[in-house]
DSSP file (Angstrom, degrees, kcal/mol; ACC not computed):
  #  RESIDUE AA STRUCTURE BP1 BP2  ACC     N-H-->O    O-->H-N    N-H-->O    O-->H-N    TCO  KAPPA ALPHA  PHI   PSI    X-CA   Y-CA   Z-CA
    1    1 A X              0   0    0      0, 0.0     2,-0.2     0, 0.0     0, 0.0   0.000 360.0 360.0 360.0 127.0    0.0    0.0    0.0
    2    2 A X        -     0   0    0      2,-0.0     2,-0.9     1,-0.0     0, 0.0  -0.720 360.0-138.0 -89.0 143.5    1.2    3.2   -1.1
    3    3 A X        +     0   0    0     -2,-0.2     2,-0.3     2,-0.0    -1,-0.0  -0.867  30.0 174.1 -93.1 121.1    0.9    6.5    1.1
    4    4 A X        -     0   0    0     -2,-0.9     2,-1.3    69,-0.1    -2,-0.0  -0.885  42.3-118.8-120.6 162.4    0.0    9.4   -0.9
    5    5 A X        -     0   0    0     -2,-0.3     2,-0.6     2,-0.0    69,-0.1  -0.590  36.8-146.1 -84.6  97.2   -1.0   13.0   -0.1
    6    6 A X        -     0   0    0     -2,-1.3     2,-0.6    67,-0.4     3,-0.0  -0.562  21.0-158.6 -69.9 107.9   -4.8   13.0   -1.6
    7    7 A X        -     0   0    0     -2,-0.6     7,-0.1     1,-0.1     6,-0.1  -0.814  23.6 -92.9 -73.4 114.3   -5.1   16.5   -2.9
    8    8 A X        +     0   0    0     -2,-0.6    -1,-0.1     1,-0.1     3,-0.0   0.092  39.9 172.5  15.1  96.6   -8.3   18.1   -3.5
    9    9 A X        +     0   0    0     -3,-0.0     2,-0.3     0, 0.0    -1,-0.1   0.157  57.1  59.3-143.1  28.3   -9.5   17.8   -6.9
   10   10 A X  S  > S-     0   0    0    120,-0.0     4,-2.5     1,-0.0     5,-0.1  -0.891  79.6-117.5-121.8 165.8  -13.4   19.4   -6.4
   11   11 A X  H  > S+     0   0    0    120,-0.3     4,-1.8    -2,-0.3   114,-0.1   0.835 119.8  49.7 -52.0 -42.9  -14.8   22.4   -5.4
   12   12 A X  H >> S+     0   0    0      1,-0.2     4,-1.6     2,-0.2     3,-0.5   0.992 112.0  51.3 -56.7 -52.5  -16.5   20.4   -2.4
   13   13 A X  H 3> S+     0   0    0      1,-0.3     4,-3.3     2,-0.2     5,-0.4   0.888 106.5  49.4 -53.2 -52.2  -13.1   18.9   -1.5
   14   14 A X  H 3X S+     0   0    0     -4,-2.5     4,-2.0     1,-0.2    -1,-0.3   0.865 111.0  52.8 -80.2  -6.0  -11.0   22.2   -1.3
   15   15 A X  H <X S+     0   0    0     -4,-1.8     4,-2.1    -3,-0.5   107,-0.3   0.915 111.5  40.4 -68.3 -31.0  -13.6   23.7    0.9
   16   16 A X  H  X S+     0   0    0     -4,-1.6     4,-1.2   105,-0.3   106,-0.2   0.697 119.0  58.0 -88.9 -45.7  -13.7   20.8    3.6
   17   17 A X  H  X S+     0   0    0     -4,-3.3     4,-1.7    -5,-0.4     5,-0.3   0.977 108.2  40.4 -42.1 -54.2   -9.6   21.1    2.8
   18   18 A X  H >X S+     0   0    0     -4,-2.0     3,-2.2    -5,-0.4     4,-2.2   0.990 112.1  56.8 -80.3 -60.7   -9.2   24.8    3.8
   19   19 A X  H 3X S+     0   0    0     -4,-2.1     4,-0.7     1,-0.2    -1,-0.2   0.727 112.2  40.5 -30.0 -30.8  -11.4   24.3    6.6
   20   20 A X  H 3< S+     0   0    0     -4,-1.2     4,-0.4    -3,-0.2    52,-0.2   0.532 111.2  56.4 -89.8 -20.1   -9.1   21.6    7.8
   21   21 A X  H <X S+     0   0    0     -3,-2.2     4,-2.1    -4,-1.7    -2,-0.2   0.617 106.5  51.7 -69.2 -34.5   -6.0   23.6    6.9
   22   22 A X  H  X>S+     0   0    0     -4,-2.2     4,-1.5    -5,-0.3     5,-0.7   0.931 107.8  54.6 -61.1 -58.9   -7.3   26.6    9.2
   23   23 A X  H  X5S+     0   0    0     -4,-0.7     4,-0.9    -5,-0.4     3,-0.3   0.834 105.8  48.5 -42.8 -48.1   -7.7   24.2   11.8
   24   24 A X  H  >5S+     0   0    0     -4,-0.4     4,-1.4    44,-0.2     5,-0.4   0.924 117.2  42.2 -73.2 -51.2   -3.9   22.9   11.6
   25   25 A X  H  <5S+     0   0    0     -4,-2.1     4,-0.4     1,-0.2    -2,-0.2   0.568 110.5  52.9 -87.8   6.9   -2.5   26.4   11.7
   26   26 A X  H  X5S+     0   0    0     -4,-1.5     4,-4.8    -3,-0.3     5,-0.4   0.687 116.1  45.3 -97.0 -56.9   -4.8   27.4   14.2
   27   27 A X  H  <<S+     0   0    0     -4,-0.9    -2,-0.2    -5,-0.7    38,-0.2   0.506 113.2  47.6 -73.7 -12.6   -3.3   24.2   16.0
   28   28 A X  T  X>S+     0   0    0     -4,-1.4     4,-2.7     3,-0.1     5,-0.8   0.751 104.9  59.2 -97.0 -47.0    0.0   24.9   15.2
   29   29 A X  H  >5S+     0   0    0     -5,-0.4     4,-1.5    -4,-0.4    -2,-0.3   0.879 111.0  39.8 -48.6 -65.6   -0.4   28.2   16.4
   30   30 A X  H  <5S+     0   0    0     -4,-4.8     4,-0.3     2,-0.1    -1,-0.2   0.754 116.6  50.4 -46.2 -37.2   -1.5   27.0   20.1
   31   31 A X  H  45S+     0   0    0     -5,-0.4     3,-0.3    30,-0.1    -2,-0.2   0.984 124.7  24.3 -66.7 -50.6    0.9   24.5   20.2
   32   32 A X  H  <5S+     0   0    0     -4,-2.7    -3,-0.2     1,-0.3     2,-0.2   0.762 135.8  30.0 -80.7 -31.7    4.2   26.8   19.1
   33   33 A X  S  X<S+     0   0    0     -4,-1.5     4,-1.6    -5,-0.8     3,-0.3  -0.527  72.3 152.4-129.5  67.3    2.9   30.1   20.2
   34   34 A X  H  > S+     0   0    0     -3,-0.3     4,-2.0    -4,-0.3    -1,-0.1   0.806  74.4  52.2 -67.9 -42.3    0.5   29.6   23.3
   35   35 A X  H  > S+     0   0    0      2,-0.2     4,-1.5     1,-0.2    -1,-0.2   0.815 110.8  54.0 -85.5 -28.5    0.8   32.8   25.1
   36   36 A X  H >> S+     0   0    0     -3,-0.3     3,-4.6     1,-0.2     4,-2.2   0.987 109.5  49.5 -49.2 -67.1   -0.1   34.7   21.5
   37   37 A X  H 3X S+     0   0    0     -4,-1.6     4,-2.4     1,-0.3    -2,-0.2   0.705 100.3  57.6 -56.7 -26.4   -2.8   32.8   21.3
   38   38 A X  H 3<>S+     0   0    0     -4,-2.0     5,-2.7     2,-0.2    -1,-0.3   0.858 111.4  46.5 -62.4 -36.2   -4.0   33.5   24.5
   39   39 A X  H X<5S+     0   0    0     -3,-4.6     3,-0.6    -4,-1.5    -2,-0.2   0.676 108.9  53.8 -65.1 -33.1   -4.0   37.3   23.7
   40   40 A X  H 3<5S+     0   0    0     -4,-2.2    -2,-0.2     1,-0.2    -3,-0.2   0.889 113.1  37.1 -79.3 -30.0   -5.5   36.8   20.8
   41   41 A X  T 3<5S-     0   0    0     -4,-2.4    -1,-0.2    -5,-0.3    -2,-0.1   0.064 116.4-113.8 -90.9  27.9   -8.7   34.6   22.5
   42   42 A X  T < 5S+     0   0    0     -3,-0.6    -3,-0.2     1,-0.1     2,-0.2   0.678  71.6 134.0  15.3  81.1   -8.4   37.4   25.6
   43   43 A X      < -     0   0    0     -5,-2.7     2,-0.3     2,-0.0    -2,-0.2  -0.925  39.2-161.1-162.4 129.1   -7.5   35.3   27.9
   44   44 A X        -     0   0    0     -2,-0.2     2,-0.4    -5,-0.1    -9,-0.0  -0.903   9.8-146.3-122.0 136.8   -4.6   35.4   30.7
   45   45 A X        -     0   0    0     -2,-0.3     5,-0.1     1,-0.1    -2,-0.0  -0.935  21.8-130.8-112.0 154.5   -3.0   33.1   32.6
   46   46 A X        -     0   0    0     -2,-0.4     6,-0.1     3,-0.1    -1,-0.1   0.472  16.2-119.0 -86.1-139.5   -1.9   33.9   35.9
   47   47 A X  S >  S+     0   0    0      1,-0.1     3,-0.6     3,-0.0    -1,-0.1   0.670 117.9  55.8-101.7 -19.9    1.6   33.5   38.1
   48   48 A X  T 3  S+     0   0    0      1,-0.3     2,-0.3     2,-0.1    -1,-0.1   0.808 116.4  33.4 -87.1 -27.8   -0.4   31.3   40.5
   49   49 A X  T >   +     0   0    0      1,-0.1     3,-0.8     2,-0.1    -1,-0.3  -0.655  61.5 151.3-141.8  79.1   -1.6   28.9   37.6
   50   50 A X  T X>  +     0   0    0     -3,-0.6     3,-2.6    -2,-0.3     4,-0.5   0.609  55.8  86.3 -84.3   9.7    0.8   28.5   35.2
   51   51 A X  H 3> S+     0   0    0      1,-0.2     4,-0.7     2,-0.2    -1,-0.2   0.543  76.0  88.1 -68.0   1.1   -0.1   25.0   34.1
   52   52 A X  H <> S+     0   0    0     -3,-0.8     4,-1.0     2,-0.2    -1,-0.2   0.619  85.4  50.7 -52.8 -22.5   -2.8   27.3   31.6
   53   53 A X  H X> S+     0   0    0     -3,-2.6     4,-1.5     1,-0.2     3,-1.4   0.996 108.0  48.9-103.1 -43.1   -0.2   27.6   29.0
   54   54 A X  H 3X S+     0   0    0     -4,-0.5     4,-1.0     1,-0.3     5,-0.4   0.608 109.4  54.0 -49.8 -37.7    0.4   23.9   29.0
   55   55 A X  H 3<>S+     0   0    0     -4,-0.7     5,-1.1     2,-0.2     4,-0.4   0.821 112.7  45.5 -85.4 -16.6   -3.8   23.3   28.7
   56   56 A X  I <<>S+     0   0    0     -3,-1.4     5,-3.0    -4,-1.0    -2,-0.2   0.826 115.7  44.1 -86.9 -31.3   -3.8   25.6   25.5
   57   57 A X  I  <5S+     0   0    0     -4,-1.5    -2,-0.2     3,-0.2    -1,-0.1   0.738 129.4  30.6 -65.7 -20.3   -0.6   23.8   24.0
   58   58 A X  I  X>S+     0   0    0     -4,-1.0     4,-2.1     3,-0.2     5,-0.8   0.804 130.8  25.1-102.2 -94.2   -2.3   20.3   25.0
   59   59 A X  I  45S+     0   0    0     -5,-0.4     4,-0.4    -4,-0.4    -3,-0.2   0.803 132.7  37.9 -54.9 -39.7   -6.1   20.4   24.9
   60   60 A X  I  ><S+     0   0    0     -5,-1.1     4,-1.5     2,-0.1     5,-0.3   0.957 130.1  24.4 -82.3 -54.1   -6.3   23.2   22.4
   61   61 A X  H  ><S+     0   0    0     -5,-3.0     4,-2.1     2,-0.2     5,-0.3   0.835 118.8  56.3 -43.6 -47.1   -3.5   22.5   20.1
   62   62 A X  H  X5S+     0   0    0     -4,-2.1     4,-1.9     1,-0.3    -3,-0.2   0.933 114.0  38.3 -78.3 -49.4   -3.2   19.1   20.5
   63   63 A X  H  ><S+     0   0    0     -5,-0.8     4,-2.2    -4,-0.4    -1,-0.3   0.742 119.7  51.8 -69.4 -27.7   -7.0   18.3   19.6
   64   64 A X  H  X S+     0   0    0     -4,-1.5     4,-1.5     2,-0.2    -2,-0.2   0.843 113.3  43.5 -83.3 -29.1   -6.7   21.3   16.7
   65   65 A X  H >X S+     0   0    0     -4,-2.1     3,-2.1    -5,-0.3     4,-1.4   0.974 114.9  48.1 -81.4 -65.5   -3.6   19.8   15.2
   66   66 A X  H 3X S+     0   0    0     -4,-1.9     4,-2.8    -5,-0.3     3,-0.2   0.823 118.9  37.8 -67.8 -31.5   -4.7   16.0   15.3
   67   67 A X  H 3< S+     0   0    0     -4,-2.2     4,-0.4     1,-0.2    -1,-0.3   0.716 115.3  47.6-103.6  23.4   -7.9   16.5   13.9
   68   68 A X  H <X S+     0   0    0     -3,-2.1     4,-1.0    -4,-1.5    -2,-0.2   0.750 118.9  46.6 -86.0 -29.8   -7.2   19.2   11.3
   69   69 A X  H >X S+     0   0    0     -4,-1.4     4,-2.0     1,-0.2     3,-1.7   0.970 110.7  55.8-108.6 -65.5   -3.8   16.6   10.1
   70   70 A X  H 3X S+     0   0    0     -4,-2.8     4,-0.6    -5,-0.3    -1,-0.2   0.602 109.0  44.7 -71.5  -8.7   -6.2   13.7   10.2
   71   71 A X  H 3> S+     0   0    0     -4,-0.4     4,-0.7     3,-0.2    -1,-0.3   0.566 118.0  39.5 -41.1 -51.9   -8.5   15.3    7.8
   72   72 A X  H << S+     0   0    0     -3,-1.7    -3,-0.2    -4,-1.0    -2,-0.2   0.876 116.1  50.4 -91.0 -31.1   -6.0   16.6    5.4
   73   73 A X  H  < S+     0   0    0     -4,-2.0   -67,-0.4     1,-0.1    -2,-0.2   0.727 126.5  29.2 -88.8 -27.4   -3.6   13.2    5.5
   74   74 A X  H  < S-     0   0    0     -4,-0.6    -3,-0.2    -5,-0.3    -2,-0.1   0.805  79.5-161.5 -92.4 -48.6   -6.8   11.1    4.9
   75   75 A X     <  +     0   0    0     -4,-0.7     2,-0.2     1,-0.2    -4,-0.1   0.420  36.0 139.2  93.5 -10.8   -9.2   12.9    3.0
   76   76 A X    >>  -     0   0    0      1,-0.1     3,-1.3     4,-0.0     4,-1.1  -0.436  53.1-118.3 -99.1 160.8  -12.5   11.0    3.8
   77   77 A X  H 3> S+     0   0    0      1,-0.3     4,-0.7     2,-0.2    -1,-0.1   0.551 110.3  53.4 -65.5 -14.5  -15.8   12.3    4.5
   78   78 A X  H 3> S+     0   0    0      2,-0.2     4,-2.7     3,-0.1    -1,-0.3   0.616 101.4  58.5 -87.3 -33.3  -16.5   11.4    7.4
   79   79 A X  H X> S+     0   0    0     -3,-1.3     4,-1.4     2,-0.2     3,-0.7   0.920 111.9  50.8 -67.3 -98.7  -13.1   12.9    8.8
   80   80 A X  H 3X S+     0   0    0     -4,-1.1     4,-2.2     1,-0.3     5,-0.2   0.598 110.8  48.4 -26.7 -49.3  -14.8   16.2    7.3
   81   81 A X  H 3X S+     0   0    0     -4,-0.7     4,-5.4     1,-0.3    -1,-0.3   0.993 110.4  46.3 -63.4 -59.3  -18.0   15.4    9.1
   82   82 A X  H <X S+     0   0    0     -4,-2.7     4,-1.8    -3,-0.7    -1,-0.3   0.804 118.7  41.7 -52.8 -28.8  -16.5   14.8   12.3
   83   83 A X  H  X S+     0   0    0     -4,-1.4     4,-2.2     1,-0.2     5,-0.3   0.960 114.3  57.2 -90.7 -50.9  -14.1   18.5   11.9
   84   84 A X  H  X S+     0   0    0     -4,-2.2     4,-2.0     2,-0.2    -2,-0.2   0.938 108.3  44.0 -18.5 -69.7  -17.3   20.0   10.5
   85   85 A X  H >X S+     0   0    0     -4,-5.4     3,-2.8     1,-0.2     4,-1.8   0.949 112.3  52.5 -54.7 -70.9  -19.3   19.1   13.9
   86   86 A X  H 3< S+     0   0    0     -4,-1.8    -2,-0.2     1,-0.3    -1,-0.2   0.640 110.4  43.1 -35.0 -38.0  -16.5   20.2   16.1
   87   87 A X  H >X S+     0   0    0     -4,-2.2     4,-3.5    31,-0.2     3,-1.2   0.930 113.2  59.1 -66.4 -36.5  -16.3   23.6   14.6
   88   88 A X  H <X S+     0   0    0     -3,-2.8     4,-0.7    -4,-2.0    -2,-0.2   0.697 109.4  42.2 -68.5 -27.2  -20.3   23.4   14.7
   89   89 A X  H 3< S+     0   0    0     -4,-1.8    -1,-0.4     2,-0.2    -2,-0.1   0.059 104.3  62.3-114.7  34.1  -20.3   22.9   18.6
   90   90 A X  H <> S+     0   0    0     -3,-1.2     4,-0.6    -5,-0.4     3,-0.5   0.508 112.9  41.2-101.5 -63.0  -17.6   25.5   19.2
   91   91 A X  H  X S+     0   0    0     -4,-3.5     4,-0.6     1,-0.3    -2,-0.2   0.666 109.0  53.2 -70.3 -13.2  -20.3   27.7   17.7
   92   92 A X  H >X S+     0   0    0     -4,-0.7     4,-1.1     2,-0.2     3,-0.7   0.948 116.3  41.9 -56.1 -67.1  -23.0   26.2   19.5
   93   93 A X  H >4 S+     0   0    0     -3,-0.5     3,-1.2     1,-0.3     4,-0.4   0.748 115.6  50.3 -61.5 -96.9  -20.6   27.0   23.2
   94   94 A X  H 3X S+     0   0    0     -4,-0.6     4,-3.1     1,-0.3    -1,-0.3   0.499 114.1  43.6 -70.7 -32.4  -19.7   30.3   22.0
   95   95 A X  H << S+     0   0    0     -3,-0.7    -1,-0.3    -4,-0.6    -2,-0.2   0.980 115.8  49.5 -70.8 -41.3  -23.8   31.0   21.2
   96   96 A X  T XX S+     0   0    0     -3,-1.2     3,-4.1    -4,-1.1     4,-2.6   0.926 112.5  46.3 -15.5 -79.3  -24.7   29.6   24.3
   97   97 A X  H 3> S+     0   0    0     -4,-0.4     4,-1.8     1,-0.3     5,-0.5   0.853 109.3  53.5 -34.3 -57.7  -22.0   31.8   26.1
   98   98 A X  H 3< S+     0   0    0     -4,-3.1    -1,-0.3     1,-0.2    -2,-0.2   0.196 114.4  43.0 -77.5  17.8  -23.0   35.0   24.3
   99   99 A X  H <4 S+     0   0    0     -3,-4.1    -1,-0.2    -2,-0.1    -2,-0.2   0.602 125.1  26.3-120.8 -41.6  -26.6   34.4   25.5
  100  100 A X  H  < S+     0   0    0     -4,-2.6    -2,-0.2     1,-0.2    -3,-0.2   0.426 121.2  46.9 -95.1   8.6  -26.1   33.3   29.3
  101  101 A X  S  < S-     0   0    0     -4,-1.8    -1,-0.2    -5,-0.2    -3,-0.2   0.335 105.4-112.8-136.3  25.2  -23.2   34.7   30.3
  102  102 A X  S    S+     0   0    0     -5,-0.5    -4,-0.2     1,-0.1    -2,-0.1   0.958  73.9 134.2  86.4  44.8  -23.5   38.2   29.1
  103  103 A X        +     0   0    0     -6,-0.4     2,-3.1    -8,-0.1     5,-0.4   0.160  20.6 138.0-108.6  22.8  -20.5   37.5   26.4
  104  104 A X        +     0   0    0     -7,-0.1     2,-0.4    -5,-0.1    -1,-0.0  -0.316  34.1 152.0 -90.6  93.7  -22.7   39.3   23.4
  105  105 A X  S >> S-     0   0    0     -2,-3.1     3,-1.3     1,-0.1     4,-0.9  -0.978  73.7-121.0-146.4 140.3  -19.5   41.3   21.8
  106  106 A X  H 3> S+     0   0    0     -2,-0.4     4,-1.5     1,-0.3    -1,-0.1   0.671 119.8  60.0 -63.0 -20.4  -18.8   42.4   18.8
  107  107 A X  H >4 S+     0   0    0      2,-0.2     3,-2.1     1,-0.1    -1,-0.3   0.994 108.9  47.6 -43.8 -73.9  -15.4   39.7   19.5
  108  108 A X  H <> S+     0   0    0     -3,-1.3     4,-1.2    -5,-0.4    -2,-0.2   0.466 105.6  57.9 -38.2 -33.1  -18.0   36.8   19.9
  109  109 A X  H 3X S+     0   0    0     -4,-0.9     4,-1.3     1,-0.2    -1,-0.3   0.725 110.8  42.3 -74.7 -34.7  -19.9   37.9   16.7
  110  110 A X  H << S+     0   0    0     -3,-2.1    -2,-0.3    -4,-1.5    -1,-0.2   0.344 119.1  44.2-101.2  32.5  -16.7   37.5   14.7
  111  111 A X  H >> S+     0   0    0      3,-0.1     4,-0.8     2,-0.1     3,-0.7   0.666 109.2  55.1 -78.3 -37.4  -15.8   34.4   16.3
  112  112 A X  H 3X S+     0   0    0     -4,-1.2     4,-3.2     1,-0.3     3,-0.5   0.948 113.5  38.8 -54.7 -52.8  -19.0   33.1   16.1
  113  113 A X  H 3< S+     0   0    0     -4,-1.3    -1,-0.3     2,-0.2    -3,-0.1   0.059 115.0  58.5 -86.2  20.3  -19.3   33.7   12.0
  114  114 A X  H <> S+     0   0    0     -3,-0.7     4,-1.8     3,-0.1    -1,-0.2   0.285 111.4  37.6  -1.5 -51.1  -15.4   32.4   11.8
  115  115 A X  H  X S+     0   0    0     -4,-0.8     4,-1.2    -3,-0.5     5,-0.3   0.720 118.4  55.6-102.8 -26.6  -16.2   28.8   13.6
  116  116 A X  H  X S+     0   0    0     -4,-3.2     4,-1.2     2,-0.2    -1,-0.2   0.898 114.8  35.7 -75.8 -29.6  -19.7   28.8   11.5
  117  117 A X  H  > S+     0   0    0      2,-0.2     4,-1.1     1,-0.1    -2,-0.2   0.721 110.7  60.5 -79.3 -20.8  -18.0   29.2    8.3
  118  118 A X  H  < S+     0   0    0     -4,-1.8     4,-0.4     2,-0.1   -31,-0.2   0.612 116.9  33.0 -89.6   0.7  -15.2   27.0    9.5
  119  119 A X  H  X S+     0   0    0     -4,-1.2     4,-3.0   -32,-0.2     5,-0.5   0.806 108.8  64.2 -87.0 -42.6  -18.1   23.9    9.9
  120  120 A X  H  < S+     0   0    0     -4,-1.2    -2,-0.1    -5,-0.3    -3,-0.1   0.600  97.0  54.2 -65.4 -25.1  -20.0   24.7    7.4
  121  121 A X  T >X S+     0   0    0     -4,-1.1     4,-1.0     2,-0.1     3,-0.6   0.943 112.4  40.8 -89.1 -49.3  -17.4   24.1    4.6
  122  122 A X  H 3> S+     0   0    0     -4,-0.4     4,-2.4  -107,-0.3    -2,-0.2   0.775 117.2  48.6 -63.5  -9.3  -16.4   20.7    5.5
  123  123 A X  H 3< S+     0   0    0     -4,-3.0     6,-0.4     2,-0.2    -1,-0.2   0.745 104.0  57.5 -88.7  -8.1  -20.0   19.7    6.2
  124  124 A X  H <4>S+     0   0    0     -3,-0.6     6,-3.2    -5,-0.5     5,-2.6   0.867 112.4  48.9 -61.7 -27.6  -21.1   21.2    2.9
  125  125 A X  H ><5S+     0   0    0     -4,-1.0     3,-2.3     3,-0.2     2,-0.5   0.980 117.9  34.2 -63.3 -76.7  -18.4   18.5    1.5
  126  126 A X  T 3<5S+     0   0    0     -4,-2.4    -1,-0.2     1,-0.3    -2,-0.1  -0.126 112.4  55.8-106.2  45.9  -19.4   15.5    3.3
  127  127 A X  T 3 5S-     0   0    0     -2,-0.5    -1,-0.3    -3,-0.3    -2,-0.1   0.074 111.6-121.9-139.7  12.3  -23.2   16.0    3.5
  128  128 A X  T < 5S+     0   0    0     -3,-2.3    -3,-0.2     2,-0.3     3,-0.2   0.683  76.5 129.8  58.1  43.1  -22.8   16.2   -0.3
  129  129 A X  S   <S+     0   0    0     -5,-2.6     2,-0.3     1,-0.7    -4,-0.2   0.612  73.5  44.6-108.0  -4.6  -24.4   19.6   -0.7
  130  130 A X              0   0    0     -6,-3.2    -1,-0.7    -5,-0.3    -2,-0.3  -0.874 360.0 360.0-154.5 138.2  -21.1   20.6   -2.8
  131  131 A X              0   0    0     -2,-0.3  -120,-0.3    -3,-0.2    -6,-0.1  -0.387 360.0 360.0 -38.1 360.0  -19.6   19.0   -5.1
């Protein structure tokens, strides 16, 4: 069995691709650069608890990288569903938040429409609604 890199070669394919490419540099991004990233999601950790930069390299990185890499190294539709959903219940938590916990800022609004477009191309993919 040979490994090859399966490139893209529809419209459906490179959308559920670039979603899954965001996802890896997003996930590289937490992993390499934590403390950015922490500025950038306005969020600090404090002297008392620095095991925080360790949970953003780990839980956030570490889950963004493996299933953005298993997505692009595999290619199958179901890998797309599954990174599809996750982006779909980040935007679920984040609507949630912005309705109970008083989070409704103009931050949350582009995060929200960020994590909706980033499910919404690989499930467009693998629910066959592009081609």
């Amino acid at each position: 069995m040979e490994l090859a890199f399966p490139w893209p070669t529809t419209n459906g394919e490179w959308l559920a691709w670039g979603s899954a490419a965001a996802t890896v540099i997003f996930g590289l991004l937490m992993f390499f650069a934590p403390r950015i990233m922490l500025r950038v999601l306005r969020l600090q950790p404090t002297e008392a608890h620095p095991e925080a930069i360790s949970e953003v390299r780990s839980t956030m990185g570490g889950f963004y990288l493996g299933t953005g890499l298993c997505a692009l190294l595999l290619a199958q539709p179901f890998l797309y569903m599954a990174l599809g959903l996750c982006w779909l219940f980040t935007a679920f938590g984040r609507m949630v938040s912005m309705l109970s916990d008083n989070g409704n800022t103009p931050y949350n609004w582009l995060a929200l429409v960020i994590e909706l477009a980033l499910a919404f191309l690989p499930l467009a993919f693998a629910l066959g609604l592009v081609v």
